[in-house]
Structure formats: structure tokens, C-alpha cells
TIBA-459024 format. One record per residue: z, x negated, y negated of N, C-alpha, C in turn; chain; residue in one letter; residue number from 1. Coordinates in steps of 0.02 Angstrom, whole numbers. Last residue first. Example, Ala and Ser with C-alpha at 12.3 -4.5 7.8 and 13.67 -1.06 7.14 Angstrom:
TIBA-459024
{pt {354; -642; 112}; {357; -684; 53}; {394; -645; -2}; A; S; 2}
{pt {390; -660; 284}; {390; -615; 225}; {390; -660; 165}; A; A; 1}
//
This chain:
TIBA-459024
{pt {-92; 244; 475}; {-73; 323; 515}; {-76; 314; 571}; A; X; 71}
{pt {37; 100; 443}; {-13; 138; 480}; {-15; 190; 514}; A; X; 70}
{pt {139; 124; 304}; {126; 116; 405}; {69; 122; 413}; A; X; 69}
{pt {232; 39; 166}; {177; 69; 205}; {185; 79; 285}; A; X; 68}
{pt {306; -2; 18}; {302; -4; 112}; {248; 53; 120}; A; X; 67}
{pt {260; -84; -146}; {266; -38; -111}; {272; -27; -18}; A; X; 66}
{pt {294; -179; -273}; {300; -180; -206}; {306; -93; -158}; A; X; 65}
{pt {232; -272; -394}; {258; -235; -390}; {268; -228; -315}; A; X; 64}
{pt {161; -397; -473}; {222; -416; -411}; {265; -326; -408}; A; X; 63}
{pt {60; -377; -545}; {127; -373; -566}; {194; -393; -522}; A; X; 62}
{pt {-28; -435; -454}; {-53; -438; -522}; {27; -430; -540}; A; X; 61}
{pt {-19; -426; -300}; {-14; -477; -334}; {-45; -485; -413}; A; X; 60}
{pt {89; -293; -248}; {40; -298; -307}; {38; -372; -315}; A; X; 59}
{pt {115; -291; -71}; {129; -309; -155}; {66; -323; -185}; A; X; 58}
{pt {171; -184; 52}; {107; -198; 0}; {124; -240; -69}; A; X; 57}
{pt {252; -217; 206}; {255; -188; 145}; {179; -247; 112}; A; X; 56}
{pt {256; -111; 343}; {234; -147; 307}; {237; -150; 214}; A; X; 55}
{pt {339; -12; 429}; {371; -79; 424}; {312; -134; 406}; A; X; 54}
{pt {402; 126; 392}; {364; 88; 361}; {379; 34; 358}; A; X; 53}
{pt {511; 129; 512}; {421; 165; 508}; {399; 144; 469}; A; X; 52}
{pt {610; -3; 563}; {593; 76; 506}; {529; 74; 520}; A; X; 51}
{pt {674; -110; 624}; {637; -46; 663}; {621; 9; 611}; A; X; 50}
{pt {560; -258; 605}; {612; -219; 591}; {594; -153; 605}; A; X; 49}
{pt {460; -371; 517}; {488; -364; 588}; {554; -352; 577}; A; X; 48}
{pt {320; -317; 419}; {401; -326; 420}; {431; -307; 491}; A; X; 47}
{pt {184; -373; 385}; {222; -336; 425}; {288; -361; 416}; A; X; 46}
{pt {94; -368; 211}; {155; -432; 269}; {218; -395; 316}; A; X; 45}
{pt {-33; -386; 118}; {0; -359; 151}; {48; -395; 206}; A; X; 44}
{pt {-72; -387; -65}; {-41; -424; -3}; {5; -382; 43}; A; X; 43}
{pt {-220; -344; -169}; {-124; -344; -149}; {-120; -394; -76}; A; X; 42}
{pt {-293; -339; -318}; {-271; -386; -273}; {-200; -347; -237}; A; X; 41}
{pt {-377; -203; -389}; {-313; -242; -389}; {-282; -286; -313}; A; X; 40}
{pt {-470; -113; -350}; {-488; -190; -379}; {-419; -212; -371}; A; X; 39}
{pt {-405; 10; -468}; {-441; -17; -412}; {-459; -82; -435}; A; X; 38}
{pt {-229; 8; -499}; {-301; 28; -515}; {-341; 13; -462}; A; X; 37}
{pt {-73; 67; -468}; {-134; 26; -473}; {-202; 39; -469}; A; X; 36}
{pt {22; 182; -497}; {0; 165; -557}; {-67; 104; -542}; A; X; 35}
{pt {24; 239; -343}; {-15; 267; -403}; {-26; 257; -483}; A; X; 34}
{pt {125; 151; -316}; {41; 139; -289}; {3; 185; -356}; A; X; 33}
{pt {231; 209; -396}; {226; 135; -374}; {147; 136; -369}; A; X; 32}
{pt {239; 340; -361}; {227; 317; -396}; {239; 241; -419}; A; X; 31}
{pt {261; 327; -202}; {193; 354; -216}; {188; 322; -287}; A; X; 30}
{pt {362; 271; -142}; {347; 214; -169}; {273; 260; -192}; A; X; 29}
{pt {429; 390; -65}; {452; 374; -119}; {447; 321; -177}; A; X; 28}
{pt {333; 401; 28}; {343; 442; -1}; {380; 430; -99}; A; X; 27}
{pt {244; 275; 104}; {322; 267; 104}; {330; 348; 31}; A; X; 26}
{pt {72; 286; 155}; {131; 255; 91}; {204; 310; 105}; A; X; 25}
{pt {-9; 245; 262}; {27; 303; 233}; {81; 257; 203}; A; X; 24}
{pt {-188; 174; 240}; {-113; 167; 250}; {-77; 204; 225}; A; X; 23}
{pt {-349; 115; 286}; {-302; 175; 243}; {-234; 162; 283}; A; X; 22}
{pt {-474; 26; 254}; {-410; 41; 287}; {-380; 99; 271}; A; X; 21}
{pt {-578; -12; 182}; {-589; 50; 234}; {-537; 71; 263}; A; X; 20}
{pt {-578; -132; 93}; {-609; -135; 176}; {-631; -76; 199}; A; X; 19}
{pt {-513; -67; -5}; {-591; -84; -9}; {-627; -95; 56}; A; X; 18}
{pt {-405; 39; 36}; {-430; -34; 13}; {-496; -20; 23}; A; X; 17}
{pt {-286; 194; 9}; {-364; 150; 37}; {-366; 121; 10}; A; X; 16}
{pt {-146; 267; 55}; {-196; 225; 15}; {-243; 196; 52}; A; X; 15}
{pt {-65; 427; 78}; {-123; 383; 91}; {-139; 326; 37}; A; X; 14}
{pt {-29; 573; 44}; {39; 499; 64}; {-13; 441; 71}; A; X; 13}
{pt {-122; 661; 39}; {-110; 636; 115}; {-46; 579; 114}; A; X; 12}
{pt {-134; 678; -104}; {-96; 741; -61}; {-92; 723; 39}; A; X; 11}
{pt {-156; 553; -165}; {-78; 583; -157}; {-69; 644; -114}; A; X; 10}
{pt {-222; 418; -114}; {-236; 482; -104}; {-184; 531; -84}; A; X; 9}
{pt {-273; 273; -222}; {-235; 307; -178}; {-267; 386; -186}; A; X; 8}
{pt {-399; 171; -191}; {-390; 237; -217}; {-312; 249; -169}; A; X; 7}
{pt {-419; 20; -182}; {-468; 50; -185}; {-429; 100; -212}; A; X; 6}
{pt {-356; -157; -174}; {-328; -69; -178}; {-412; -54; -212}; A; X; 5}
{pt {-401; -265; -90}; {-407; -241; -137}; {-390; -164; -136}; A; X; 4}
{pt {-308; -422; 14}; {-375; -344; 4}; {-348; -336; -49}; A; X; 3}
{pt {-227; -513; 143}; {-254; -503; 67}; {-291; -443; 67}; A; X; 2}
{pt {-106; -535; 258}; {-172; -512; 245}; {-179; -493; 172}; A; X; 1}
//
């Protein structure tokens, strides 16, 4: 799945896309998300595997990479 980073939201662990989604970011990937801007293209691609954040987000502008869950 494709979308657009909208805002992260550091005191929930949270990011929002432009759709409306929101996704709890992986604690230790906060400053990761919190350098993208809005607008920024990412890609999302469940990861079949048993950890809690078993999606991960890439930046398709820098190829950076952050995991995620759904709250």
C-alpha cells in the first residue's frame, strides 16, 4: 500500500497519512518518522512474522525505514 505521511504525533508513538490512518510507530524508529515531512510518499508492506510491529513504512524519497502496528 502507497500514501502520504501527513504528521507524526510524538507524545502518542503515532503517525498519520493523509488518508486518516494512524499507526503506532516502533519507539525506537520515532526519530526516523520525525525527520519526514508531509506529503512525503511512503510504502507500506506487512511483514509475515510474530513481532508487534509487523509493518514496516519506507520513505520512498530517501529509502529510509521505519516498523509500525496498528493501534
Amino acid at each position: 500500500m502507497e500514501g502520504y505521511f501527513l504528521e507524526c504525533h510524538m507524545d502518542d508513538c503515532e503517525m498519520e497519512l493523509m488518508d486518516g490512518s494512524r499507526w503506532q510507530i516502533n519507539p525506537g524508529d520515532l526519530s526516523i518518522v520525525s525527520c519526514w515531512t508531509p506529503t512525503t510518499k511512503v510504502s507500506i508492506d506487512y511483514i509475515n512474522d510474530k513481532r508487534y510491529f509487523n509493518y514496516k513504512v519506507t520513505n520512498l524519497t530517501d529509502n529510509s525505514v521505519a516498523y509500525v502496528a496498528k493501534p
